[in-house]
DRENPABA-216192 format. One line per 8 residues: their letters; for each residue z, x, y of N, C-alpha, C. Coordinates in pm, whole numbers, plus 32768, in hexadecimal, padded with zeros to 4 digits. Example, Ala and Ser with C-alpha at 12.3 -4.5 7.8 and 13.67 -1.06 7.14 Angstrom:
BEGIN
as = 830C/8527/7DC7/830C/84CE/7E3E/830C/8528/7EB6  82C4/8505/7F1F/82CA/8557/7F96/8313/850A/8003
END
This chain:
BEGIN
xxxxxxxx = 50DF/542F/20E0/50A4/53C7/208D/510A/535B/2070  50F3/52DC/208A/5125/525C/2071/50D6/5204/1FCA  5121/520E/1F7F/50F6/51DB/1F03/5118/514C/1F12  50E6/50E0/1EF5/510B/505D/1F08/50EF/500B/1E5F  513B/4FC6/1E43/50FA/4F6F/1DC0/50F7/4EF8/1DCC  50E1/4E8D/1D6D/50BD/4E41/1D81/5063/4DFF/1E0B  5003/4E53/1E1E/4FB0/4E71/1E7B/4F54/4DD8/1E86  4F26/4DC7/1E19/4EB0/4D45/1E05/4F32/4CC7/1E2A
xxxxxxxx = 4FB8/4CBE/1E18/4FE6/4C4A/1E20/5000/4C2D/1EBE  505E/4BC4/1ECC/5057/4B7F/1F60/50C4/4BBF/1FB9  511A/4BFA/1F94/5171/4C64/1FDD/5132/4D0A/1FE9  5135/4D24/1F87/50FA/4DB8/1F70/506E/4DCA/1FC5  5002/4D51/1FB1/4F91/4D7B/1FC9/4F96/4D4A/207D  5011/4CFE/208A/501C/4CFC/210C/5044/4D8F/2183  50AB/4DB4/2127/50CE/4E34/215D/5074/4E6A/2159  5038/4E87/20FB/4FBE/4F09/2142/4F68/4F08/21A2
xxxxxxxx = 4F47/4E37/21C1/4F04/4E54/2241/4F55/4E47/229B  4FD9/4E43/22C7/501F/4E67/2327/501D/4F14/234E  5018/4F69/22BE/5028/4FDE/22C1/4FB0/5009/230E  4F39/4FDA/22DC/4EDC/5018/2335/4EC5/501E/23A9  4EE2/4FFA/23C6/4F1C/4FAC/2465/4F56/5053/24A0  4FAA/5052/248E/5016/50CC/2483/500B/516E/2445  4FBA/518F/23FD/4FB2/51E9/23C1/4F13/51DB/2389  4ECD/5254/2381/4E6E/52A5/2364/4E4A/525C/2295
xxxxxxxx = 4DDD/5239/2299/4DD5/51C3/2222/4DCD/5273/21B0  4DDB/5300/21BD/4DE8/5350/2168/4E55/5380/2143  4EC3/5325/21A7/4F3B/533C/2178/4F83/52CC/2140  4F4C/529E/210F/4F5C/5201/20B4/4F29/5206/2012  4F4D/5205/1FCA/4F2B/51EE/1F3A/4F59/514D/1F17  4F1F/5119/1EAD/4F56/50A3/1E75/4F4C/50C5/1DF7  4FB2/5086/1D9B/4FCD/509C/1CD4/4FA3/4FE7/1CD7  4F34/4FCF/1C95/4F1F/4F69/1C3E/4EFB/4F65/1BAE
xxxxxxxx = 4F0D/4EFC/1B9A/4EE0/4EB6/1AE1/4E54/4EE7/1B30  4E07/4E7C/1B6F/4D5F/4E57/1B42/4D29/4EA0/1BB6  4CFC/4F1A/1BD1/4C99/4FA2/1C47/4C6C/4F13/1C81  4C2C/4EF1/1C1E/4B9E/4E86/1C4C/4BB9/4E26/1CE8  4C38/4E0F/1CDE/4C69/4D9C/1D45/4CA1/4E0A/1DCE  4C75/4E74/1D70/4CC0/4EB4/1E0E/4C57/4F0B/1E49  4BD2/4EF5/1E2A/4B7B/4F26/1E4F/4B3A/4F03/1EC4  4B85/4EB1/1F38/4B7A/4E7F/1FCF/4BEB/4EFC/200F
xxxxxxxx = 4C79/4F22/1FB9/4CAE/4F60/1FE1/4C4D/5024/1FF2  4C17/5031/1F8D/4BE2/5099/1F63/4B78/50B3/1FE1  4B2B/5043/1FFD/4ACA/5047/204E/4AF6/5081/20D3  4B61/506E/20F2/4BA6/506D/217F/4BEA/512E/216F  4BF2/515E/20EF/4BFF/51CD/211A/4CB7/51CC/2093  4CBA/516C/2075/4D55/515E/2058/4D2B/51DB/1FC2  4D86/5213/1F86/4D83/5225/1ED9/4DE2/51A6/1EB5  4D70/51AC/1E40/4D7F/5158/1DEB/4D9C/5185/1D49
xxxxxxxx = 4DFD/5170/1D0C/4E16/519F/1C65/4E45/5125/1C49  4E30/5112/1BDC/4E54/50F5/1B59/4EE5/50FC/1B21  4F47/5069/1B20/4FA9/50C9/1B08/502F/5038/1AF8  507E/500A/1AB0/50EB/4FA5/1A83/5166/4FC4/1A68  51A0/4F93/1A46/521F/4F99/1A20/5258/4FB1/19BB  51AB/4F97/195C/51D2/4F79/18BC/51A7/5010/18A2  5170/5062/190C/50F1/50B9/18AF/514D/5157/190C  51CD/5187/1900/51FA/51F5/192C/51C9/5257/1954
xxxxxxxx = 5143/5299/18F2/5101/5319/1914/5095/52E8/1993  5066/5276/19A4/500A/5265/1A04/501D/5234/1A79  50D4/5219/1A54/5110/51EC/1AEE/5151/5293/1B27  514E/52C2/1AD5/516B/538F/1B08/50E6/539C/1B60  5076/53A1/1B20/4FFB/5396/1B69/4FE4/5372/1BD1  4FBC/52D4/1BD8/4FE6/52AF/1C51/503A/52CF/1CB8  50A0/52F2/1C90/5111/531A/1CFF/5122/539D/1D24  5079/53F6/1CF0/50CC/5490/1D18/5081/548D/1DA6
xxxxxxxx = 50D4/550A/1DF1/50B1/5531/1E87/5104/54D3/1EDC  5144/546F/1EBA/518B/5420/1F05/5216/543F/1F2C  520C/5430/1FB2/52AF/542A/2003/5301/53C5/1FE0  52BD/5363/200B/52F4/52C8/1FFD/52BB/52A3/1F77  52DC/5246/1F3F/52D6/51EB/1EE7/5309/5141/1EDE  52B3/510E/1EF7/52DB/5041/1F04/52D1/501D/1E8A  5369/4FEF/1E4E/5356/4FD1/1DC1/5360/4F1D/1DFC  5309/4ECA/1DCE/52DF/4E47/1DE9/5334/4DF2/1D71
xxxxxxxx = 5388/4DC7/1D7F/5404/4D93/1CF8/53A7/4D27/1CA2  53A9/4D04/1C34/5353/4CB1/1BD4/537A/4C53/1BD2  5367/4BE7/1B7F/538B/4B42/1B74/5347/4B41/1B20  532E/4B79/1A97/5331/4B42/1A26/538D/4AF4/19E7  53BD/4A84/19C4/542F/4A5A/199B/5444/4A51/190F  53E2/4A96/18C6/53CE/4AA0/1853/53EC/4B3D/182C  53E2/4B9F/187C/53D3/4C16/1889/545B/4C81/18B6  5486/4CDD/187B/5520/4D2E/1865/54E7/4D6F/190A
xxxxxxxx = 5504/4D32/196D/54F2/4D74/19F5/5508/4DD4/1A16  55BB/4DDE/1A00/55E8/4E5E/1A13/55C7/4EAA/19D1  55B2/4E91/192E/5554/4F5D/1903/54F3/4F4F/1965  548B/4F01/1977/5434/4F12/19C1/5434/4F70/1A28  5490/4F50/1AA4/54A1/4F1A/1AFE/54FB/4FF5/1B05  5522/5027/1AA7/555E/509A/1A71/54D4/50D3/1A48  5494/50DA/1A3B/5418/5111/19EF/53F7/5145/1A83  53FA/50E1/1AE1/539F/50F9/1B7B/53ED/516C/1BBF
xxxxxxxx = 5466/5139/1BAD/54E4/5196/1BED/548E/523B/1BA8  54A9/524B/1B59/54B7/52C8/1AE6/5437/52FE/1AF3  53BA/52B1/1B26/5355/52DB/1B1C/5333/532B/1BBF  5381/52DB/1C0A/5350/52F4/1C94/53A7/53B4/1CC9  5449/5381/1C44/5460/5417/1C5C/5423/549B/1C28  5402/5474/1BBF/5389/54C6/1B63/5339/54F9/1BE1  52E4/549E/1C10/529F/54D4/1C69/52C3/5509/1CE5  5347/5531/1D0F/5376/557A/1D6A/5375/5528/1DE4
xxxxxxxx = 535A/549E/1DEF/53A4/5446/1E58/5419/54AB/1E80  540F/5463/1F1C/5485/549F/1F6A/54E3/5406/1FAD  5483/5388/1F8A/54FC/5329/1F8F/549A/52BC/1F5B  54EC/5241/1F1C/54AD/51E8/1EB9/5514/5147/1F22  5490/5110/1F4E/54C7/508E/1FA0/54AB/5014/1F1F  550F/4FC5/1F08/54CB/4F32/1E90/54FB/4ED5/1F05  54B7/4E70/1ECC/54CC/4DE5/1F04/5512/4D87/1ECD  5590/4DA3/1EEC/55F9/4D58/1ED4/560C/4CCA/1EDB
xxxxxxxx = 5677/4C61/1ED8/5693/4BE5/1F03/571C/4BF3/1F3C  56F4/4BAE/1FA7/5786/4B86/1FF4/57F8/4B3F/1FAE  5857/4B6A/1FAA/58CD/4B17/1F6E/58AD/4B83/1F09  58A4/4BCC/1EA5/58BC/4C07/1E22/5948/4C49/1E0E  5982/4BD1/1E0B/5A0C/4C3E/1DF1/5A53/4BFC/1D6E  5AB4/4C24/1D49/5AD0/4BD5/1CCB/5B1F/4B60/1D00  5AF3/4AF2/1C61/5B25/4A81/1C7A/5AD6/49F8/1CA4  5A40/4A43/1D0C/59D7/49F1/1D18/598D/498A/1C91
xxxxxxxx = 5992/4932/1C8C/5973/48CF/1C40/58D8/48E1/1C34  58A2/48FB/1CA0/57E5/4938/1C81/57D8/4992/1C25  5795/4986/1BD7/5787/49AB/1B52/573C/4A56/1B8A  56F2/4A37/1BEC/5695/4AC6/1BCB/5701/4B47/1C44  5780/4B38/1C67/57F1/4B5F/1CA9/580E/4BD0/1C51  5816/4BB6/1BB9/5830/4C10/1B6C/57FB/4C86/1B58  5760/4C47/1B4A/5700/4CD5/1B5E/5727/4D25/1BDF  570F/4CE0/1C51/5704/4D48/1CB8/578A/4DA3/1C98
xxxxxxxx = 580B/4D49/1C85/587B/4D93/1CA0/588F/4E26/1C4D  584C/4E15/1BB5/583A/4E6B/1B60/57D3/4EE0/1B9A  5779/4EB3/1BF4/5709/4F19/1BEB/5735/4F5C/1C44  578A/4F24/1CD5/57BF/4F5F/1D25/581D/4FCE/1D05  586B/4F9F/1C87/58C0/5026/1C7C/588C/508E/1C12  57EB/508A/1BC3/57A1/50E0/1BC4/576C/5140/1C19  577E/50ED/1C8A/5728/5148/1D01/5796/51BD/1D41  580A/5152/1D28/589B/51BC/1D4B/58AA/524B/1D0A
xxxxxxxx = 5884/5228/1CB7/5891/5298/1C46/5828/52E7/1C1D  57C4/52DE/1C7A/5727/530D/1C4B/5731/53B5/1CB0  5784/53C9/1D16/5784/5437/1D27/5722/546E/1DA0  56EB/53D0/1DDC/5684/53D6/1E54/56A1/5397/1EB6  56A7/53B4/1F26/56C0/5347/1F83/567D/52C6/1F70  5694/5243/1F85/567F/51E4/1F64/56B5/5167/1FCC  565D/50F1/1FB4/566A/50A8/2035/5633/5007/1FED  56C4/4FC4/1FD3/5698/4F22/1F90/567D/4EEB/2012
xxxxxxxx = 560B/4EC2/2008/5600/4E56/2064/5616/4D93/204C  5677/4D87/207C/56BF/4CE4/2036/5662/4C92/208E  55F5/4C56/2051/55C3/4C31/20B7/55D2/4B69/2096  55D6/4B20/211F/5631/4AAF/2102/55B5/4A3A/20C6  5585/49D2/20B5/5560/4983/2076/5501/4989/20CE  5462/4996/2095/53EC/4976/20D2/5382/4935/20A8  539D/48FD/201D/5344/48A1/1FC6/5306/4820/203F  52A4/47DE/1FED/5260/477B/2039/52D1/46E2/2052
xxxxxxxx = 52C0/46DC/20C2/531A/467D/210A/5337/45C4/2098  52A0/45B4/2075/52B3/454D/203B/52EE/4562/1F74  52D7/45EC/1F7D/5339/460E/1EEA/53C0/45F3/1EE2  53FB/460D/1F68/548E/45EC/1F88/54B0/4564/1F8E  5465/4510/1FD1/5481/44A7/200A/5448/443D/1FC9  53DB/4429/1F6F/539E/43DE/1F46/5330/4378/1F8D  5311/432C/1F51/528E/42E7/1FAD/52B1/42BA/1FE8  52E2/42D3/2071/532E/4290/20D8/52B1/424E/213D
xxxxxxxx = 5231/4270/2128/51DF/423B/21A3/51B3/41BE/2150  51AA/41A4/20F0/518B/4135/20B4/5200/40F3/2081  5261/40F7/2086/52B6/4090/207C/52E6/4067/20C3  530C/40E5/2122/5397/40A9/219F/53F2/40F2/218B  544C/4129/2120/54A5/414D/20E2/54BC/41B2/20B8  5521/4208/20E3/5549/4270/20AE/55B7/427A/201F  5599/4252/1FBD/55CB/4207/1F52/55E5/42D1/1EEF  5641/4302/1EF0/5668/435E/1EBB/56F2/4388/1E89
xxxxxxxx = 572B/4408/1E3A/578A/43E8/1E40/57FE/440A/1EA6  5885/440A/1E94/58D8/4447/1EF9/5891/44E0/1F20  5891/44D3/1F90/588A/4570/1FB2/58E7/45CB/2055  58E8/460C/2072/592F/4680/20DB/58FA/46B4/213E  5908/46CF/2188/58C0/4746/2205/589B/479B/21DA  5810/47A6/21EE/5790/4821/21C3/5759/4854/2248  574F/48DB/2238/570A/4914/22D7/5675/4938/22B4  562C/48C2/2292/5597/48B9/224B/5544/48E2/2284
xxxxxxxx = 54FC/497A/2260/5494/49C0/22A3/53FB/49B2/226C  53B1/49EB/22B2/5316/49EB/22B7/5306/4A41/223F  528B/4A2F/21FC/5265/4AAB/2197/5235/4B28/21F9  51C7/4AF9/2230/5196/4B37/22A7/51FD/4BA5/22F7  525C/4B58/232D/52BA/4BC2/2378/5319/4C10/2318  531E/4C13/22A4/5352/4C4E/2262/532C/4CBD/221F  5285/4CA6/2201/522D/4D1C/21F8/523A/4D81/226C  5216/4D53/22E8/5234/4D93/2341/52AC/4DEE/2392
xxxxxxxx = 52EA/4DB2/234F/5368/4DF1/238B/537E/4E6F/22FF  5345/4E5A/228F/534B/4E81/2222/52F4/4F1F/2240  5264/4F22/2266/5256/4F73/22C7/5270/4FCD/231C  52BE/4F85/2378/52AF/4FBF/23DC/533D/5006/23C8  5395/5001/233F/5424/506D/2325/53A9/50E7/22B5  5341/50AE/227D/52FF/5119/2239/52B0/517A/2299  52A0/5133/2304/522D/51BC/2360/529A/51E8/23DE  52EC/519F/23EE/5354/51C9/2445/53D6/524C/2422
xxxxxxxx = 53DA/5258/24A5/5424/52DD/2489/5518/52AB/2460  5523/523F/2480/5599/5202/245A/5595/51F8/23AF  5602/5242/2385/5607/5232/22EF/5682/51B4/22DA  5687/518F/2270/56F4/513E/2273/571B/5144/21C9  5785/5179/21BE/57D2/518B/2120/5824/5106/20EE  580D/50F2/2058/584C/508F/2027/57F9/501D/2039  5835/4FA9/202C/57FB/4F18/2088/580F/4F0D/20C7  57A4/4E9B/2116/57A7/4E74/2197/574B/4DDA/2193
xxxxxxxx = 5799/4D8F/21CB/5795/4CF2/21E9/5713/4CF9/2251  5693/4CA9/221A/5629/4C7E/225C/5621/4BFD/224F  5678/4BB1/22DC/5665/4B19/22D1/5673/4AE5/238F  563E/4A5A/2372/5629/4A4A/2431/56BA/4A5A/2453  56D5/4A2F/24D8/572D/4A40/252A/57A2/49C1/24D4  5768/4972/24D1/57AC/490A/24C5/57AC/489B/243D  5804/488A/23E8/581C/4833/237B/57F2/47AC/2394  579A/4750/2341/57A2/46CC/2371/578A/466E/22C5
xxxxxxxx = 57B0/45EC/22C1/57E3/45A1/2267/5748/4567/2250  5753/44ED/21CA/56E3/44A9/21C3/56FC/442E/2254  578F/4435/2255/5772/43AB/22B2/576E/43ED/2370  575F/4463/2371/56FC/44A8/23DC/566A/447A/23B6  563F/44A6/2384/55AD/44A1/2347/557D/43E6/235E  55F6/43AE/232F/55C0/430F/235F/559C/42FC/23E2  55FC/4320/2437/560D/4309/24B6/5582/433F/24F3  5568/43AB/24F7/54D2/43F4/24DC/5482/43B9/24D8
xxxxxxxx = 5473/43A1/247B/53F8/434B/241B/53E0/42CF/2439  543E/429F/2476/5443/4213/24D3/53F9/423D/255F  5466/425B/2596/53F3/428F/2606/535E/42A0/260D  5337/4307/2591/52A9/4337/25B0/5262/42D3/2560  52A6/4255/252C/523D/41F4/24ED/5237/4183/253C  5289/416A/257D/52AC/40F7/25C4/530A/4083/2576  5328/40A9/2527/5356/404D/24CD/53DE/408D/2489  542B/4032/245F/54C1/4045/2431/549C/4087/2390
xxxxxxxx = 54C5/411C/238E/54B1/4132/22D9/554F/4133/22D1  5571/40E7/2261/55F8/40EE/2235/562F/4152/21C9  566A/4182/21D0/56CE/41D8/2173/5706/41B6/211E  56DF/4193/2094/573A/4155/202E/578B/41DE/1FDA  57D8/41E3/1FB5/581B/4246/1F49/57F9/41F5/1EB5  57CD/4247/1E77/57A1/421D/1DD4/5814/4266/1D99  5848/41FD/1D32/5892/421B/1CC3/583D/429A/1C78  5883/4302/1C5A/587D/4357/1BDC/5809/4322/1B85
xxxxxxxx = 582C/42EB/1B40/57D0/42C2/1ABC/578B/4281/1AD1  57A2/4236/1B21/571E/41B1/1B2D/56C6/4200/1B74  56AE/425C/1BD5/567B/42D1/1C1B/5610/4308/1BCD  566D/435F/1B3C/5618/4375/1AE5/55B1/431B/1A94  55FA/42A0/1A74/55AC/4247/1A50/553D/4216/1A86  552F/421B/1B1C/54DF/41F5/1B4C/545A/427D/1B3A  549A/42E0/1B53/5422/4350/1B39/53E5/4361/1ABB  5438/4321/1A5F/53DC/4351/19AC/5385/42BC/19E8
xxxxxxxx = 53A1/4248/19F0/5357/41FF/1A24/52D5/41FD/1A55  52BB/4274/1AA7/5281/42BC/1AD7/51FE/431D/1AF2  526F/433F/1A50/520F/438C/1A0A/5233/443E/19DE  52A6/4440/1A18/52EC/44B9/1A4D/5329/44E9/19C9  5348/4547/199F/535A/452C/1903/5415/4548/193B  5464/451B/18D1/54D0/4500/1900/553C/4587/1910  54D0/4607/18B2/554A/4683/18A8/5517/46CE/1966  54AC/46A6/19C5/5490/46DA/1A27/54E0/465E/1A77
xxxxxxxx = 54EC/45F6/1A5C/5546/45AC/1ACE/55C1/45B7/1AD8  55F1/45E6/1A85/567C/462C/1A7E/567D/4682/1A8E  55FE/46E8/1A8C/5610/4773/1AFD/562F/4759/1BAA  559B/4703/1B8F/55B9/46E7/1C21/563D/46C7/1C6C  5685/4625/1C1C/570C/460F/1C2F/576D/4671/1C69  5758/46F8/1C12/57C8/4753/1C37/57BD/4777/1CBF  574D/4787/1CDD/5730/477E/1D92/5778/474F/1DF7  5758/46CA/1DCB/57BC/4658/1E5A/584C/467C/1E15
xxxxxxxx = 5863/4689/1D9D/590F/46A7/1D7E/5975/4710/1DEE  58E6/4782/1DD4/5915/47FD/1DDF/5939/47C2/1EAD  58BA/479A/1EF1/58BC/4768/1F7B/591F/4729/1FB1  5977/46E2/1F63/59A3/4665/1F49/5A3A/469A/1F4A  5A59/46FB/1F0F/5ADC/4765/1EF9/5AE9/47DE/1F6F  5A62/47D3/1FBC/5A7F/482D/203C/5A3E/48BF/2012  5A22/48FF/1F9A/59DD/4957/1F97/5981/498D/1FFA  592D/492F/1FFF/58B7/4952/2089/58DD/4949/211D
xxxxxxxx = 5982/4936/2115/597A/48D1/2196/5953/494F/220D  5986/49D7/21F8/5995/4A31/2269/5912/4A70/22A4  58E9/4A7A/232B/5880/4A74/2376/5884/4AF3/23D4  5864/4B4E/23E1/584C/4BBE/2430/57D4/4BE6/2476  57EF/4C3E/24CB/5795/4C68/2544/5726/4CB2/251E  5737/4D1D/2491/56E0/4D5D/248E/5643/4D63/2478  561C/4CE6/2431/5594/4CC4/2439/554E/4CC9/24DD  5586/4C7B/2528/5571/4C5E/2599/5549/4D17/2601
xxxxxxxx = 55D0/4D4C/2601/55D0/4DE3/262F/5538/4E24/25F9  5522/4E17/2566/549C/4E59/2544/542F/4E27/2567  543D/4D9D/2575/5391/4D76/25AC/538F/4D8C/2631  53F7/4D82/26A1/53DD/4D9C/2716/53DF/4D10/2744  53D3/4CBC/2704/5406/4C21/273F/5422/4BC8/26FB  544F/4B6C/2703/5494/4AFE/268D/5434/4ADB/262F  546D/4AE7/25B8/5452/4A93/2547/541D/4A06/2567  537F/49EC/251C/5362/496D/2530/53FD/48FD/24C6
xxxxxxxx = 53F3/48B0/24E8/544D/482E/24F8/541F/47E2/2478  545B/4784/246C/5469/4725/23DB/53FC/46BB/2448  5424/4692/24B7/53EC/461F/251D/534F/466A/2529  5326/46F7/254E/52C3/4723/254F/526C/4715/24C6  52AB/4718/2455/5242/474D/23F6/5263/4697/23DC  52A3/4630/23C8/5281/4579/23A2/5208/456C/2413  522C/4592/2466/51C3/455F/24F6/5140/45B6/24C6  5137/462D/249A/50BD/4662/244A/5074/45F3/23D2
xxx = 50C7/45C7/23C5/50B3/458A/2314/50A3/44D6/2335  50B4/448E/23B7/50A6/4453/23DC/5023/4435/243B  4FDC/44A2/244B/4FB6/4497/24C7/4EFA/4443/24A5
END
């Protein structure tokens, strides 16, 4: 049995249909907040419980009979993650897990200027200490292309702040590869870096983006503050644009810069591309 959580969201609920793919839908469970949304999963054969971060005895529940366990990391930014995030750990051993995989971020090491670096790094050495085999998966930046970059098809301009070499992956292939270490027989202890082959800059992304528009998008670097300023502007409230900020900081200082093979090895062929998914978003 493969327990998965955050099942209804856009990673989690991705993995499971990669999983099915791969494995027998009775050896699949999902732990959600709301049954109701996972009742497409249910249909297909999946179990389905009831079951958070906040609520301990019903994440035991959820998680009994399970080998595996996918703890799906949170982004509340309002919310004490790591108890959280320790509740999942503690619950999954309760239930006699025999190894507990989370979904890490690439770069979490100390010193990272990304604010949510801390959590993982903390939860990671929960997991150290939890007494189960265990498997962070650092997986590298896969948010939506124009979150990074800004409205670049309507202006022209890649107007952001300083930023670094990022090896920027698919959500999609990340589920998948996410998968295919849960139904596969390769274990892998500790962390492990899920990012493309290759690091590339915003002023890659111009060059790109030129190409597939026909037209010159330019690369401006935005000052710090005026950056922010421009996002409360916006509408953005100003304590999340300075989350964001810490992002390109953290990019910007080389955190993200390092790029490895292993995504690639698990899908069986390369990682779609930064040029693949603009040319998606262009098309």
């Amino acid at each position: 049995m493969i327990v998965v959580t955050g099942a209804t969201g856009g990673l989690g609920g991705t993995t499971v249909e990669h999983l099915l793919k791969r494995v027998p839908a009775d050896r699949i469970g999902v732990s959600v907040r709301d049954t109701a949304k996972a009742q497409h999963l249910a249909d297909r054969g999946v179990r389905v419980r009831q079951g958070s971060y906040e609520d301990p005895a019903a994440l035991r529940d959820s998680f009994a009979g399970a080998e595996q366990v996918l703890l799906v990391s949170g982004n509340d930014p309002a919310a004490d993650m790591v108890a959280l995030h320790r509740n999942g750990i503690e619950a999954a051993v309760a239930a006699g897990a025999r190894r507990i995989l989370y979904t890490s971020q690439h770069g979490a090491v100390p010193g990272n200027p990304y604010r949510p670096s801390d959590i993982h790094i903390a939860t990671e050495a929960i997991l150290a200490d939890s007494g189960v085999a265990w498997t962070a998966l650092r997986n590298a930046a896969y948010g939506p292309i124009d979150q990074m970059l800004g409205p670049w098809q309507r202006t022209g301009v890649i107007a952001q702040p300083a930023d670094g070499p990022v090896p920027y992956t698919d959500r999609d292939d990340i589920a998948e590869a996410t998968a295919v270490v849960l139904a596969g027989d390769r274990s892998f202890d500790g962390p492990v870096d899920l990012t493309a082959p290759t690091a590339v800059t915003f002023d890659d992304f111009a060059k790109i983006a030129s190409d597939l528009a026909g037209r010159t998008i330019e690369r401006v670097v935005a000052d710090d503050e005026r950056w922010i300023a421009d996002q409360i502007a916006r509408g953005v409230p100003e304590q999340l644009a300075r989350f964001f900020l810490t992002w390109y900081q953290a990019a910007h200082a080389g955190y993200f810069a390092e790029a490895g093979p292993l995504l690639a090895d698990l899908l069986g062929r390369e990682p779609r591309t930064v040029a693949d998914r603009l040319a998606a978003e262009t098309a």
